[in-house]
C-alpha positions as CSV (number, residue, x, y, z in Angstrom):
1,X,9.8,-9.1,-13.8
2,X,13.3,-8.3,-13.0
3,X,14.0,-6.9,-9.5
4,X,14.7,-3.1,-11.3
5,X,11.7,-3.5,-12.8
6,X,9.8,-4.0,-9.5
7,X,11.6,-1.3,-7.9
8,X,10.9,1.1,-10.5
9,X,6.9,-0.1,-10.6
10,X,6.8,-0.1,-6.8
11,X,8.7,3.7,-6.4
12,X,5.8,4.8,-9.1
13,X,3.1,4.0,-6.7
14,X,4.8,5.4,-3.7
15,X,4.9,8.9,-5.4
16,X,0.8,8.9,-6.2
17,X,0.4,10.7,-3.3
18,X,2.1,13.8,-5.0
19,X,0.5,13.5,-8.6
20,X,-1.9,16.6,-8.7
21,X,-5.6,15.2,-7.4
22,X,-7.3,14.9,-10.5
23,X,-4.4,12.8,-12.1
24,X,-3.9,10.1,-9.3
25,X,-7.3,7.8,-10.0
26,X,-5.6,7.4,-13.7
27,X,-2.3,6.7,-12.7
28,X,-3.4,4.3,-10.0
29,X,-5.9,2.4,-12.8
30,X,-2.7,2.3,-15.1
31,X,-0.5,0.8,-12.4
32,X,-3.0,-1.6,-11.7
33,X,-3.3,-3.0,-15.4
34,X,0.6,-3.7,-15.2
35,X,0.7,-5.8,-11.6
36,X,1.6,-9.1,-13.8
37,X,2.9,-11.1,-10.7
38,X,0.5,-12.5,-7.9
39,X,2.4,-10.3,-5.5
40,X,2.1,-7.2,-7.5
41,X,-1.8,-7.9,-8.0
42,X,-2.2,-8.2,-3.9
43,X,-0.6,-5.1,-3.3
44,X,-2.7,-2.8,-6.2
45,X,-5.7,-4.8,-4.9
46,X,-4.9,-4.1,-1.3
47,X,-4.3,-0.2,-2.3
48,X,-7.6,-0.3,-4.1
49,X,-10.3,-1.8,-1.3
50,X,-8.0,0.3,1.3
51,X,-6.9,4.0,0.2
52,X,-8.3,4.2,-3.4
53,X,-12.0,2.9,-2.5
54,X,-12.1,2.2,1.2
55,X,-15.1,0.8,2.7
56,X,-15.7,2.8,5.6
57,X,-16.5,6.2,4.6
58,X,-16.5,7.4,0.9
59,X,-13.7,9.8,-0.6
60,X,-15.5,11.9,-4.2
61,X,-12.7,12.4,-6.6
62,X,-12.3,16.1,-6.8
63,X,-14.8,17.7,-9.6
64,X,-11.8,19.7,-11.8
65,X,-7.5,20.5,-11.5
66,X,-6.2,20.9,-8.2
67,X,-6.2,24.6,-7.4
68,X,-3.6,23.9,-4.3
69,X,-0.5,25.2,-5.5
């Protein structure tokens, strides 16, 4: 990947965090499928077991839109 490449991959993950609820599990899995370098693949993975999945305590994906406007 070329460096504006990464930058532009790595400032989509950073803004998850304001994608409406119901729209960040989708966006995250799509990320994920286009980590194509070993360092890339650590951080998704490390996003997934820690703030998409974590282990300690489980977070339910809200049941419809996000009615927080």
């Amino acid at each position: 990947m070329e460096r504006a490449t990464i930058y532009h991959y790595l400032r989509q993950i950073m803004m998850l965090p304001y994608l409406p609820a119901n729209h960040i599990e989708r966006a995250f899995e799509e990320l994920y499928q286009r980590a194509n370098t070993d360092q890339l693949r650590s951080l998704v993975i490390y996003m997934e077991r820690q703030w998409m999945n974590p282990p300690i305590f489980d977070i339910p994906s809200p049941p419809g839109p996000c009615l927080v406007s």
